[in-house]
N, C-alpha and C positions, 0 to 999 in steps of 0.2 A: 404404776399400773400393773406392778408382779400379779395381783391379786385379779385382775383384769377391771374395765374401765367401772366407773363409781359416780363421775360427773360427767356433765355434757360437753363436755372440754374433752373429755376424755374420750366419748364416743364418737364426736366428732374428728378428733386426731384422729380415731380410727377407720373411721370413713373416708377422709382426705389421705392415708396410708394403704387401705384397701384398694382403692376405686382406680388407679392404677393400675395395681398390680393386677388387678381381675381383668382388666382390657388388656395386656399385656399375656396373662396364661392364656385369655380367651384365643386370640390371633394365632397367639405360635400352637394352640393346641388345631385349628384350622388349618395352618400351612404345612403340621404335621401331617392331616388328615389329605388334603393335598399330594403331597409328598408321596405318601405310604399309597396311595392310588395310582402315582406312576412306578412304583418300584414294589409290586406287592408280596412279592414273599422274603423281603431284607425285616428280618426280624427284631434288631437293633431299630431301628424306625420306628414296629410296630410297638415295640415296649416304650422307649420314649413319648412315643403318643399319647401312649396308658397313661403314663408319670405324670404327664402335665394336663390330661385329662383329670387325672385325680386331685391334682396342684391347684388347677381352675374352678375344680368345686370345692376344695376349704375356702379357697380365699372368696367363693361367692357365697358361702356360708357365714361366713365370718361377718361380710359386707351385710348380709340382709339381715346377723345379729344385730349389729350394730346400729345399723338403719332402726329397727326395732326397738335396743332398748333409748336412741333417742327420742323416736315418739312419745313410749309410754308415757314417761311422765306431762306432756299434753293433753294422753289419751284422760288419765286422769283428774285433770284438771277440769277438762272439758265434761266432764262425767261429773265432776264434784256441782259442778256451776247449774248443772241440767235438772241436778237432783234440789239443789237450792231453790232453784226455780221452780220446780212440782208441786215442793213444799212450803215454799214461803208464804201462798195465801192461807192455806192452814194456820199457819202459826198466829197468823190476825185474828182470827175464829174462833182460837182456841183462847 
């Protein structure tokens, strides 16, 4: 996967590796936020908050790629099948 995921195998390892770690940045970026509301001007606090504010949106970036490109190929499926169906009394017709 250097090249990043290719099959659904793949997207899916990524999503079962993501989904984790995204509830994990999520929490600790909250009990940072937490945190930094009883001790408001320790600036160490405020920047790690930043960090894993920023940690917590790749990896929900990543997750809702991922999510994404396991649909597509459904999405297309289900669109090939839609279009089959529009056109196949035509083709009797014709």
């Amino acid at each position: 996967m250097a090249d990043g995921p290719k099959t659904a195998e793949d997207f899916y390892g990524l999503l079962r590796l993501t989904a984790p770690l995204h509830r994990t940045a999520r929490h600790l970026h909250a009990t940072l936020q937490q945190a930094r509301e009883l001790v408001p001007d320790d600036r160490d606090l405020i920047n790690l908050r930043d960090q894993i504010g920023e940690i917590e949106r790749t990896i929900e970036l990543l997750h809702g790629d991922a999510r994404n490109g396991l649909d597509f190929p459904s999405h297309i499926i289900r669109r090939s099948k839609r279009r089959r169906r529009m056109t196949w009394p035509w083709r009797r017709i014709g």
